[in-house]
C-alpha positions in Angstrom: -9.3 -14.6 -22.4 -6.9 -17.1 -21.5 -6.2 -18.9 -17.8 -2.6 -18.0 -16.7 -2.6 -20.0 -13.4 0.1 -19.7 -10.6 0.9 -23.2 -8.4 0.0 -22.1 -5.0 3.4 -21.9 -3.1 1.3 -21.9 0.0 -2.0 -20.5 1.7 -2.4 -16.6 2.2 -1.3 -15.1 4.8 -3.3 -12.1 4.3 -0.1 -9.5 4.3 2.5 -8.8 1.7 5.3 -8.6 4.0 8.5 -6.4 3.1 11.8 -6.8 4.3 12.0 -3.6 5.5 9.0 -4.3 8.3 11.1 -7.0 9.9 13.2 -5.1 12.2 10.1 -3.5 13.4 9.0 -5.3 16.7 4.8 -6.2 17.2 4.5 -3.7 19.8 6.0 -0.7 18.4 4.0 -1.8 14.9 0.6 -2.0 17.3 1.4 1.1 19.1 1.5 3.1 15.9 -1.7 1.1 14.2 -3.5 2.0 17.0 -2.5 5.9 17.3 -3.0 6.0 13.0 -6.4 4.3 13.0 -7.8 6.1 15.9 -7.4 9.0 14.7 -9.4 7.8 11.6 -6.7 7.2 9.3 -5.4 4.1 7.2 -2.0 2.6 8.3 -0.4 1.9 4.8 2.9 1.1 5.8 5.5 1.2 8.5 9.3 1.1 7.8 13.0 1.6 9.9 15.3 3.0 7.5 19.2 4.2 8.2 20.3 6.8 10.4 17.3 5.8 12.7 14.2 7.2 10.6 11.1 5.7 11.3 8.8 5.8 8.2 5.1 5.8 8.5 2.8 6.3 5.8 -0.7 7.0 6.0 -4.6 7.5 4.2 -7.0 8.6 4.0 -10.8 6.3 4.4 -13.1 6.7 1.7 -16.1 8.0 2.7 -14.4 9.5 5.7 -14.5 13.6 6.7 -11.9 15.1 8.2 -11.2 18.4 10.1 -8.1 19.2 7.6 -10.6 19.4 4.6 -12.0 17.3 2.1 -10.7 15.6 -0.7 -9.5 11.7 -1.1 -5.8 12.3 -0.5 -3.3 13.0 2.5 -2.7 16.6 3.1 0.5 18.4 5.4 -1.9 19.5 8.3 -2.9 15.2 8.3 0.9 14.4 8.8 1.3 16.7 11.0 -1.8 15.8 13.2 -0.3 12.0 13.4 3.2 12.7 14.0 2.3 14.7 17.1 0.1 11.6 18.4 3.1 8.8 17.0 5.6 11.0 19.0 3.4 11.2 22.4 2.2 7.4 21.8 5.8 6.0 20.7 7.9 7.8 23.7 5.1 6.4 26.1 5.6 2.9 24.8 9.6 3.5 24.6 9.7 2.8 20.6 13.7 3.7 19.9 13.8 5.8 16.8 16.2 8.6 16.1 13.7 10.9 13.2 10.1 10.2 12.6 8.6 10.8 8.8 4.7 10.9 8.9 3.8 10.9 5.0 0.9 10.1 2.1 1.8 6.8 -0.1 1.4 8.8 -3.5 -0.1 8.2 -6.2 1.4 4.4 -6.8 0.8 3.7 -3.3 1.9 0.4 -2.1 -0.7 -2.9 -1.1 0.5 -5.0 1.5 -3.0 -6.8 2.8 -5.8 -8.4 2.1 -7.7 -5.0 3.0 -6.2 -2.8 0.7 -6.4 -5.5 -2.3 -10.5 -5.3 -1.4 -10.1 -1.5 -1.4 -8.7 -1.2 -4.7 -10.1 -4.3 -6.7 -10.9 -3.4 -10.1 -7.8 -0.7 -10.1 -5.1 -0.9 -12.5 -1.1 -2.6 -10.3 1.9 -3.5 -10.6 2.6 -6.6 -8.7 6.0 -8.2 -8.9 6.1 -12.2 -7.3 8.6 -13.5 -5.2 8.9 -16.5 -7.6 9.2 -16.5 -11.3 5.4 -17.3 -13.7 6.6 -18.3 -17.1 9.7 -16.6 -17.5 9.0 -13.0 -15.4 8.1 -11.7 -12.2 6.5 -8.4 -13.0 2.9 -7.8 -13.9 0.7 -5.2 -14.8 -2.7 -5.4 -15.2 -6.6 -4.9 -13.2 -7.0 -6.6 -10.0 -9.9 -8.8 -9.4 -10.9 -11.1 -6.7 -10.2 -14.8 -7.5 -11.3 -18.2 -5.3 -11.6 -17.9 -1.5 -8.0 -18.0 -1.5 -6.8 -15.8 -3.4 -7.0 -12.6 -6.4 -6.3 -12.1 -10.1 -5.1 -9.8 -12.4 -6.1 -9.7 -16.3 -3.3 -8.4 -18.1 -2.7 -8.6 -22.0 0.5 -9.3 -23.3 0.4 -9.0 -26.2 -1.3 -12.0 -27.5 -4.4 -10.9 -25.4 -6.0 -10.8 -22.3 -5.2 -13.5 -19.6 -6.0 -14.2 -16.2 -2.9 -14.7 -13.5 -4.2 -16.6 -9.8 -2.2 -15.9 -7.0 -2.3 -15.6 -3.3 -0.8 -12.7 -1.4 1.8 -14.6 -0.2 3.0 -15.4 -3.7 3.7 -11.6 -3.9 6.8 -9.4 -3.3 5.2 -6.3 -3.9 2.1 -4.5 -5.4 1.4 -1.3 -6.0 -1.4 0.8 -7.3 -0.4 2.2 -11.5 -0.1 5.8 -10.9 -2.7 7.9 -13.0 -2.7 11.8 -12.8 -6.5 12.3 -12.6 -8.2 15.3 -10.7 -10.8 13.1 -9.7 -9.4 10.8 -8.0 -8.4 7.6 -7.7 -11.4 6.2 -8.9 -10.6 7.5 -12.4 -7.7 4.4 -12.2 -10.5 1.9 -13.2 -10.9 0.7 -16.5 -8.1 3.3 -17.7 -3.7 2.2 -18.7 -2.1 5.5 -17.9 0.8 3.8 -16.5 3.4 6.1 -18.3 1.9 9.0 -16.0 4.5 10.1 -13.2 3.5 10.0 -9.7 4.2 13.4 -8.0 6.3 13.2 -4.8 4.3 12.5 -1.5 3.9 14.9 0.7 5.7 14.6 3.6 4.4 15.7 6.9 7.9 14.4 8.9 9.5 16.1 12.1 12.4 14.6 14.1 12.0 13.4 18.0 
């Protein structure tokens, strides 16, 4: 296994950060981590998108029970249990927002922090950097934790398996390979099903 180490561009900052979360201001992104998490749920991401939709997507905690049922993954009666709290908490904290869309991440759910890369370490991703590693940007491969600073993904490229370092903010996006198994995510480990298609997330939206 050969070292494929990325020059730190800088220290973690312990968030991928899309462009799409930048219009978003700290309050209205508090307001709605606060409302998702106490009601036991992950915040995955946050998004405006046109026409005034505010995006939030949600999941479930392993380990977690909840009163719409077992299982590992988002159901309907979970969206619609937030979006009737985001709409109550976002009008008392006067978030602007025209349609609200309360759904699950799917199968190749996104990983924006330093949390969700320790939930999902040994999982097969897709990460793409914001900078160019010999030649390419895109990556696929099984997670790992690296040094204090940072993770890893072994990948094989066809002259076998390597090992890329790199720091979260190194990173444009990552997202989990999406694998159809019934038992869950776990099954993701130790598995390259990355030709399997990701069905569409359920989608537990309502407008204002």
């Amino acid at each position: 296994m050969q070292p494929a180490r990325r020059a730190r561009s800088g220290q973690s900052q312990g968030q991928v950060a899309p462009a799409a979360l930048t219009s978003l201001s700290a309050g209205a992104r508090g307001a709605i981590e606060t409302t998702v998490t106490g009601l036991g749920y992950e915040l995955v991401d946050v998004e405006r998108a046109p026409r005034g939709l505010l995006r939030v997507t949600i999941d479930r905690l392993p380990g977690k029970t909840y009163a719409s049922g077992d299982g590992e993954f988002i159901t309907v009666d979970d969206c619609e249990s937030v979006t009737r709290q985001l709409q109550y908490a976002l009008e008392v904290d006067g978030v602007a927002y025209e349609r609200l869309e309360v759904s699950s991440p799917g199968l190749d759910r996104p990983l924006r922090t330093e949390a969700h890369f320790e939930r999902f370490a040994g999982q097969a991703v897709n990460i793409t950097l914001k900078q160019p590693f010999q030649g390419r940007k895109a990556y696929k491969g099984v997670l790992g934790h690296g040094d204090a600073a940072g993770w890893t993904l072994v990948f094989d490229d066809g002259k076998g398996e390597q090992v890329l370092g790199f720091a979260l903010d190194e990173v444009r996006e990552a997202r989990l390979v999406p694998v159809l198994d019934f038992k869950g995510r776990k099954g993701q480990k130790a598995q390259d099903a990355g030709d399997a298609a990701a069905p569409a997330p359920q989608d537990g939206g309502q407008d204002r």
